[in-house]
N, C-alpha and C positions, 0 to 999 in steps of 0.2 A: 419417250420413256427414259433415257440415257440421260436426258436434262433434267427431269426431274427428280434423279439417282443420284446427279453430280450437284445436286442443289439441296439436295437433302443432306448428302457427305459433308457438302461445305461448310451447312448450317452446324452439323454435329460438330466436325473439328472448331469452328468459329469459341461455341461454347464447351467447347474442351480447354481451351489454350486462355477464355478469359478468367481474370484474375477474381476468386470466391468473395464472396459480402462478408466471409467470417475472419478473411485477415485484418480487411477493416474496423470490425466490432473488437478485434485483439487491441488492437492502437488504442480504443478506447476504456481500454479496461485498467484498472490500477492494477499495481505492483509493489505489493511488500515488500521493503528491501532489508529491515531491520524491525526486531522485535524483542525486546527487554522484560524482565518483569521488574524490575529495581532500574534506577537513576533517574528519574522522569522527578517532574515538579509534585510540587500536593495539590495542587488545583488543575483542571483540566483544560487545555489548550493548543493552541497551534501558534506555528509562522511556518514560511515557505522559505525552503532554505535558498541563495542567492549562486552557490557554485560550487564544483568541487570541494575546495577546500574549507567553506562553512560545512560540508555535509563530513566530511572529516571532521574534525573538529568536532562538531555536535557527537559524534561517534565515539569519540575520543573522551567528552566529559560526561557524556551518558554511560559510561563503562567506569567514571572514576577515574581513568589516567589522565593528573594532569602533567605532571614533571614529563612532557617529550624527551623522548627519545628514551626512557626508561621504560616504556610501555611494551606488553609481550607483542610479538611478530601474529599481528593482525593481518584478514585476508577482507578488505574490503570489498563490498559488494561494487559494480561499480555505477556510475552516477549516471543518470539517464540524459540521453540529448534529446530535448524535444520534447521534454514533458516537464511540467511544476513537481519538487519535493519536496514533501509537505513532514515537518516532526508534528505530532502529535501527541500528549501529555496527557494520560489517561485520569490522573488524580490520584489520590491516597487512599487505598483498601487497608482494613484492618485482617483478613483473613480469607483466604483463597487463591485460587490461581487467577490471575486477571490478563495475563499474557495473550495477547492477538496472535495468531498463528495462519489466519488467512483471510483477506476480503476478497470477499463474494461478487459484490457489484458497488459501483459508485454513481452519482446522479447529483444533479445541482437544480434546485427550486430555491426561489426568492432569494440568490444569493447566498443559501445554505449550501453546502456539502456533504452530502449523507452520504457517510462511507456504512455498506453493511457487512456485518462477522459477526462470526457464528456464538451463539451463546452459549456464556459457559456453563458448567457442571455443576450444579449445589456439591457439596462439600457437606457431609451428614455428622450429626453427634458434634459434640465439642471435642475443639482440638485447641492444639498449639493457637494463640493468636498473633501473627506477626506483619505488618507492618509491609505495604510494598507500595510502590512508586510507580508502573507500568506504563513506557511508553513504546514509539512503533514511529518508523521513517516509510513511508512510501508518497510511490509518484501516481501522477493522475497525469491527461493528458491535458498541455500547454494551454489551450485551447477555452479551459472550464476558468469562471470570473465567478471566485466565490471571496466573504467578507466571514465566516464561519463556516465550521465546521462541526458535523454531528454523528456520532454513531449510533447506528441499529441495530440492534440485536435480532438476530433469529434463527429458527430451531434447524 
């Protein structure tokens, strides 16, 4: 009876002390690090950025400053080891908010990359119509071989 007490203990602490499936599934999740609604291209796209200092930079002219060193005292996010960073170029809206403020999940079929976030807001009645640019830096893990990239919307 004492061994099958201390065998039962054993078993509990064993899967006490082993490490959860859900820090694993964190590793694989993306991470928004930057999100704009102005500077971004008129057409919608990506590249992957190559290191620190391209993802600076991109930071740098997505915000408009290019004269270095006259740009205001920035708190960069900082650049991920171990995972792809990806800008992504939302395209040209004539009216609304189009700013990414979180993905949800990521996944890769046929060499695509569906990033999905959350759908925006209809915007009712006429308003103002102005003009925006919207794009968005985040990392995926190292690991994902994609040729595009595609966003999902959902509720």
């Amino acid at each position: 009876m004492k061994s099958l007490l201390f065998a039962l203990i054993t078993i509990l602490m064993s899967c006490a002390n082993a490490p959860s499936q859900k820090d694993s599934s964190v590793q694989k999740k993306a991470e928004l690090l930057v999100s704009e609604s102005q500077g971004g291209a008129d057409q919608p796209g990506f590249r992957v950025l190559k290191d620190e200092k391209d993802f600076h930079n991109t930071i740098k002219t997505g915000f408009g400053w290019v004269d270095l060193g006259k740009e205001p005292a920035t708190d960069y996010p900082k650049f991920p080891k171990n995972k792809k960073v990806v800008v992504y170029n939302l395209g040209s809206f004539r009216s609304g908010s189009h700013r990414i403020t979180e993905i949800r999940d990521v996944s890769v079929k046929n060499k695509i990359l569906y990033v999905e976030v959350p759908a925006g807001e209809p915007s009712g009645g006429m308003g103002i119509q102005v003009m925006s640019n919207p794009w968005i830096i985040f990392a995926v893990p190292a690991d994902y071989q994609f040729t595009s990239v595609e966003l999902k919307y959902s509720k």
